[in-house]
LOVEXDREN-275657 format. One record per residue (C-alpha): residue in three letters; residue number from 1; x, y, z. Coordinates in nm, 3 decimals, padded with zeros to 5 digits, always signed. Example, Ala and Ser with C-alpha at 12.3 -4.5 7.8 and 13.67 -1.06 7.14 Angstrom:
LOVEXDREN-275657
 residuo num       X       Y       Z
     ALA   1 +01.230 -00.450 +00.780
     SER   2 +01.367 -00.106 +00.714
//
This chain:
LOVEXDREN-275657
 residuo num       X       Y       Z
     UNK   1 -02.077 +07.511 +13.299
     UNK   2 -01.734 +07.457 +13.308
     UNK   3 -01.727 +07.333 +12.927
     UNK   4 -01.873 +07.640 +12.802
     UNK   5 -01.674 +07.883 +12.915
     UNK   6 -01.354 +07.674 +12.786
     UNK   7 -01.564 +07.646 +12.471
     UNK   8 -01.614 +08.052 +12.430
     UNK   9 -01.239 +08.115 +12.497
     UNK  10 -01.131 +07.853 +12.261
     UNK  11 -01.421 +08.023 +12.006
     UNK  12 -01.224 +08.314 +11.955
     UNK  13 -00.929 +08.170 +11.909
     UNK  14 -00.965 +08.146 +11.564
     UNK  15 -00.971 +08.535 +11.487
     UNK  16 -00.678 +08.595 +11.772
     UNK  17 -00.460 +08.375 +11.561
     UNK  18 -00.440 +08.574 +11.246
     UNK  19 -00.394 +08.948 +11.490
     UNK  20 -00.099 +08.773 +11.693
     UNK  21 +00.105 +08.657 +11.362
     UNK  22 +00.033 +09.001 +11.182
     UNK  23 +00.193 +09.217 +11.482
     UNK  24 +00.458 +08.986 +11.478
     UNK  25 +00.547 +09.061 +11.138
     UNK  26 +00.511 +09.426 +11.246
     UNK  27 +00.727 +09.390 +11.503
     UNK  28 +00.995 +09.216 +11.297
     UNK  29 +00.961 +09.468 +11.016
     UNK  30 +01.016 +09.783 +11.264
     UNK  31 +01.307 +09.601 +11.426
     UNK  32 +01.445 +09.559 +11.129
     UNK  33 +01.407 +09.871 +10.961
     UNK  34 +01.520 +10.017 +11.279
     UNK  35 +01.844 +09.857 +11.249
     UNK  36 +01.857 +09.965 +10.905
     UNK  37 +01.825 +10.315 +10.973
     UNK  38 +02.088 +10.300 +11.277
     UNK  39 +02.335 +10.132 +11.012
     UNK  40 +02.312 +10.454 +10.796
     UNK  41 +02.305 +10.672 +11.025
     UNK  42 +02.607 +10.537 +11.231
     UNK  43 +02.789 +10.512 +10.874
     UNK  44 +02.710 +10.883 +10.796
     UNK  45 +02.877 +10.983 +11.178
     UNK  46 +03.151 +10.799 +11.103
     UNK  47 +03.209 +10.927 +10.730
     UNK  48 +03.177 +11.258 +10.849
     UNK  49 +03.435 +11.224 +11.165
     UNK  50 +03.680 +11.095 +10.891
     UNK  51 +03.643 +11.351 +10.694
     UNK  52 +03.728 +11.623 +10.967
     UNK  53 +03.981 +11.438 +11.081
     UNK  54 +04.115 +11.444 +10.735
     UNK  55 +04.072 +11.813 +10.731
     UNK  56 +04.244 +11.857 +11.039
     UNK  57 +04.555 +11.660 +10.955
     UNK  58 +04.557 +11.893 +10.662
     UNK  59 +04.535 +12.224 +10.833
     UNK  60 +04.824 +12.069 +11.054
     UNK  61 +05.037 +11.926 +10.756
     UNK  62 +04.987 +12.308 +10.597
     UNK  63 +05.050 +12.482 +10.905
     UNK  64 +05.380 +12.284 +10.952
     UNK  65 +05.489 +12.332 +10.613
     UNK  66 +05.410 +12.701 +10.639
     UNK  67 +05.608 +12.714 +10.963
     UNK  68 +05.915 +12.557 +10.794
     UNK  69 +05.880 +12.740 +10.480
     UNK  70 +05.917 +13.061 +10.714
     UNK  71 +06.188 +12.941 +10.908
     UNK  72 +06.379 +12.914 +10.584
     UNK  73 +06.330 +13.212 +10.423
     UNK  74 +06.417 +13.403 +10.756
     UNK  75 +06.742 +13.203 +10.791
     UNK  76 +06.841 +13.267 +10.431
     UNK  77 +06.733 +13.561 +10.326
     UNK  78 +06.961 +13.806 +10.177
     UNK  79 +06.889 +14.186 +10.163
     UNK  80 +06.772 +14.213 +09.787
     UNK  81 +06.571 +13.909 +09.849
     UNK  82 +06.419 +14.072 +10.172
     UNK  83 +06.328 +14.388 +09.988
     UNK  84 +06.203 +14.163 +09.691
     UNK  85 +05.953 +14.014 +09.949
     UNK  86 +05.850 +14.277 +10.149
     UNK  87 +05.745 +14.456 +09.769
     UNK  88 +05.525 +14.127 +09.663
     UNK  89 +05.410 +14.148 +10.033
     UNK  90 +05.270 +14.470 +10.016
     UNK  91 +05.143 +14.421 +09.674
     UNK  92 +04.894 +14.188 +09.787
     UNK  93 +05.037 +13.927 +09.543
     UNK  94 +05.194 +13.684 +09.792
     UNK  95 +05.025 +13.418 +10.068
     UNK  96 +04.974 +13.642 +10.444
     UNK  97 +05.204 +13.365 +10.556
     UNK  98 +05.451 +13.609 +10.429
     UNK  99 +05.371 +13.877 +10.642
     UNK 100 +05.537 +13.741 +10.892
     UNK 101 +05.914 +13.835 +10.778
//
């Protein structure tokens, strides 16, 4: 008795064999497509935090430069070149960074 039931477990081993090895592949195909798809998608967060960053330094760099550009036309200004500004200013022809004289 105790022979044939080892004898019907062992009989199906034969068609167990093939199932365990296929959802191994499986398994190693999903895990690595898995990782695949976390590579790209960690690379695409990370290009597009650079490129805000980027965008931010320029707003800064522009806005400093803006500041300083300001800063010298108010200290040197003379009255025709006040009235010459104020004219392109209202014009519509100059940057509203110049608005501010």
């Amino acid at each position: 008795m105790k022979v044939t039931c080892v004898s019907v477990l062992f009989s199906h081993l034969p068609h167990v064999f093939p199932q365990v090895v296929a959802q191994a592949v499986l398994f190693m195909c999903m895990n690595t497509a898995g990782i695949f798809i976390s590579y790209l998608s960690d690379r695409a967060q990370r290009q597009a935090f650079l490129e805000t960053r980027r965008c931010i330094e320029a707003r800064l760099r522009l806005e400093t430069e803006n500041q300083r550009q300001v800063k010298w036309l108010r200290g040197g200004r003379t009255v025709c070149g006040e009235s010459y500004l104020k004219n392109k200013a209202t014009e519509g022809k100059t940057r509203p960074y110049l608005y501010m004289i």
